[in-house]
VOBA-323863 format. One record per residue (C-alpha): residue number from 0; x, y, z. Coordinates in pm, 1 decimal. Example, Ala and Ser with C-alpha at 12.3 -4.5 7.8 and 13.67 -1.06 7.14 Angstrom:
BEGIN
marse seq: 0&X: 1230.0&Y: -450.0&Z: 780.0
marse seq: 1&X: 1367.0&Y: -106.0&Z: 714.0
! end
This chain:
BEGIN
marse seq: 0&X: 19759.3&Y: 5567.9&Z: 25826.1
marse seq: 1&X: 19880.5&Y: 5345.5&Z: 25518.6
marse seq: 2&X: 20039.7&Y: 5029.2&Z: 25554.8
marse seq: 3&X: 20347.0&Y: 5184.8&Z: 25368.6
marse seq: 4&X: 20346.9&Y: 5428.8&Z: 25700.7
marse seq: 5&X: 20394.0&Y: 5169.1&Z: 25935.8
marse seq: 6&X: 20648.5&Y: 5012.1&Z: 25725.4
marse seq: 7&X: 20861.5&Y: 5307.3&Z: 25748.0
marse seq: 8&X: 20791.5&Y: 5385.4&Z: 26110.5
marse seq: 9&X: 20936.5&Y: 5010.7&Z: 26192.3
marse seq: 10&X: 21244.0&Y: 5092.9&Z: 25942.2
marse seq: 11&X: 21305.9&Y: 5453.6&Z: 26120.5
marse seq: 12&X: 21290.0&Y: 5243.6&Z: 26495.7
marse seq: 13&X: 21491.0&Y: 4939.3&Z: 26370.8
marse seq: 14&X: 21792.5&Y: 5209.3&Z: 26292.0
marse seq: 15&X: 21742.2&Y: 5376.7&Z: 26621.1
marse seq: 16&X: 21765.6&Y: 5044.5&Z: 26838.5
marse seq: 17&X: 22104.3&Y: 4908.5&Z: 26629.3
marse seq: 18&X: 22264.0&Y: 5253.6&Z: 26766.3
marse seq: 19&X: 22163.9&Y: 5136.8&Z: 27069.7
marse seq: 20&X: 22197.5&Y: 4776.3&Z: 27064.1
marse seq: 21&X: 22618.0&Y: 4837.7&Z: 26835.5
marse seq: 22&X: 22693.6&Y: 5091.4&Z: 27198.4
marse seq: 23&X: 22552.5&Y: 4869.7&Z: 27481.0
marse seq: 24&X: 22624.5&Y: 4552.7&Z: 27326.5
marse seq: 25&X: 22300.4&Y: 4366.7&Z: 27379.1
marse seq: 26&X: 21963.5&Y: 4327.6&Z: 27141.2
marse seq: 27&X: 21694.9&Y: 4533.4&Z: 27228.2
marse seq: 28&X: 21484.8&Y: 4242.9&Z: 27370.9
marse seq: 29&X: 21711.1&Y: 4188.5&Z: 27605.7
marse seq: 30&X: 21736.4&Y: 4546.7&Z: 27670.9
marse seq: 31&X: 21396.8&Y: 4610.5&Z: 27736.6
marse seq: 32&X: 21331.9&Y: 4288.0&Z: 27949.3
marse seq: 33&X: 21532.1&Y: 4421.9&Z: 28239.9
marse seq: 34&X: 21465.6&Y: 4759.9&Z: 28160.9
marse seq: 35&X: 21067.9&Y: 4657.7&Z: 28241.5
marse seq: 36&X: 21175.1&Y: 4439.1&Z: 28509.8
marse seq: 37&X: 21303.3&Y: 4766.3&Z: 28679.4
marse seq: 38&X: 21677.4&Y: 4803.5&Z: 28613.4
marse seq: 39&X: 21796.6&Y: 5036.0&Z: 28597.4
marse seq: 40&X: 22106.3&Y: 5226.9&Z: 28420.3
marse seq: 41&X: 22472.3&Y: 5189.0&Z: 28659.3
marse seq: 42&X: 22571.1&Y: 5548.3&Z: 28529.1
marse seq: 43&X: 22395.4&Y: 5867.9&Z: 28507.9
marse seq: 44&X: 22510.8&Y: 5920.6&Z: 28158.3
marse seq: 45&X: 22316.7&Y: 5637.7&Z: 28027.2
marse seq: 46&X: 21967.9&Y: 5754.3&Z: 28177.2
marse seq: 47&X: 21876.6&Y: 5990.3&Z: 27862.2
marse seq: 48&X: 21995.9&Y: 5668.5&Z: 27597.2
marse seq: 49&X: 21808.1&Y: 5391.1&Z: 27819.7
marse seq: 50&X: 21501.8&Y: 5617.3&Z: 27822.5
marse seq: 51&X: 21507.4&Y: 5714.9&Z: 27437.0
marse seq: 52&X: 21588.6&Y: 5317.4&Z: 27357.1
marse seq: 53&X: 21263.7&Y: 5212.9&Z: 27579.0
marse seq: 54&X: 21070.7&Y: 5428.0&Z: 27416.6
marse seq: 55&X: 21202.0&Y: 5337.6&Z: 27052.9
marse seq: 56&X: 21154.2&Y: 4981.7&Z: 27128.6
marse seq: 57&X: 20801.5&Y: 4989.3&Z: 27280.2
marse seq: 58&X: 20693.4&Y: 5196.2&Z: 27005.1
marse seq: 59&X: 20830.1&Y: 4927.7&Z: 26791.5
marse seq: 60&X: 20628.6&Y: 4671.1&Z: 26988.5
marse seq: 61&X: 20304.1&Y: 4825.7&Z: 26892.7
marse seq: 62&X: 20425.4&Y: 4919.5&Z: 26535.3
marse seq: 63&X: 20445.0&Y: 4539.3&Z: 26474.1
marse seq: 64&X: 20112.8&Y: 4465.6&Z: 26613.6
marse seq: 65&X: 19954.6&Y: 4750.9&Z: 26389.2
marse seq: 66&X: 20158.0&Y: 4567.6&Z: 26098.0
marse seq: 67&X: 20042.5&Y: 4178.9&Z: 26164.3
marse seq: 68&X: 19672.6&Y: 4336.8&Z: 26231.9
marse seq: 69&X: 19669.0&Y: 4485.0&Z: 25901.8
marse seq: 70&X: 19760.3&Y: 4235.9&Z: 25714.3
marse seq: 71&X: 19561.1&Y: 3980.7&Z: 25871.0
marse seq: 72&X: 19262.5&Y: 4218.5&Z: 25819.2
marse seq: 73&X: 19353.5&Y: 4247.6&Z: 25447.6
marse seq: 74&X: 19419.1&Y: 3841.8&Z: 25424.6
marse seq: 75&X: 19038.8&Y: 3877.8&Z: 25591.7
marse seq: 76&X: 18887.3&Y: 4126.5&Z: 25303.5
marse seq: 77&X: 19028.1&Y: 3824.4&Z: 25080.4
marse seq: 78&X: 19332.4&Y: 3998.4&Z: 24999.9
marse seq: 79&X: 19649.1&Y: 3778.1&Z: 24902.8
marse seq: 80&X: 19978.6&Y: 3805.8&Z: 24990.9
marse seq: 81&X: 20090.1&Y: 3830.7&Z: 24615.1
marse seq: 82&X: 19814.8&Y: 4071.4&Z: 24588.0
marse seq: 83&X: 19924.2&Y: 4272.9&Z: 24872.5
marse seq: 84&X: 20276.6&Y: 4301.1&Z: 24734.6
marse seq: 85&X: 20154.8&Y: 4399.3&Z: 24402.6
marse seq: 86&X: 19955.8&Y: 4715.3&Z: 24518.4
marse seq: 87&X: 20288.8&Y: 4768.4&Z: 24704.0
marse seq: 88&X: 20522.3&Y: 4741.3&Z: 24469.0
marse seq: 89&X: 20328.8&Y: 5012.9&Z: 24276.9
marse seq: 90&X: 20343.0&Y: 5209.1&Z: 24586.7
marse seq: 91&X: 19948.7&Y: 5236.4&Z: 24606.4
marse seq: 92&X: 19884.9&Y: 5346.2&Z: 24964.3
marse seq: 93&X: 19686.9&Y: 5079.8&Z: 25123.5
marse seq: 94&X: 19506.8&Y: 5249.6&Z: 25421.4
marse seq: 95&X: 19471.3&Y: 5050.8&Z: 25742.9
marse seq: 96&X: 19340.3&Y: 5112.5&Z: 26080.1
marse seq: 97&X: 19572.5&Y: 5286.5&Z: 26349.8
! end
C-alpha cells in the first residue's frame, strides 16, 4: 500500500459520507456517535443507508490513522514535509505500512 492509496481511499469515503451526511442532514460524526451508542434507524428504509454510512465512516476512521502513522513514520526516517510533497507531486509511490 502507497501513501497515494490511502489518499484516494479517504477521497472515495469522504464522497460517500457527503451523500449521506446532504440526505440525513447531519455530519458523519454525529452520525456515527449514536449509531455506536446503539440507535438505531426510525424507518426500515434507512437500515441498508445507516449500515453502508457506518461502514464508510469507520473505514474512514482507520484510513486516517494509516495516514497520520505514515507520515509520522516518514517525519521518523527524517523525511520532511516539503520533501514528502515533492516525491508526491511527482507522483512517486511512497510505500507505507498497512
Amino acid at each position: 500500500m502507497t501513501l497515494d492509496d490511502i489518499l484516494q481511499d479517504i477521497y472515495t469515503l469522504e464522497d460517500e459520507m457527503r451523500t449521506y451526511e446532504r440526505k440525513y442532514g447531519v455530519l458523519s460524526e454525529t452520525f456515527y456517535e449514536g449509531y455506536t451508542g446503539g440507535e438505531e434507524p426510525p424507518s426500515e428504509s434507512w437500515v441498508r443507508d445507516w449500515t453502508a454510512w457506518a461502514s464508510a465512516y469507520s473505514i474512514w476512521l482507520r484510513r486516517r490513522g494509516q495516514y497520520q502513522a505514515a507520515i509520522k513514520s516518514l517525519q521518523g526516517q527524517t523525511e520532511t514535509i516539503a520533501g514528502m510533497i515533492e516525491r508526491t507531486a511527482r507522483r512517486e509511490p511512497i510505500p507505507v505500512s498497512a
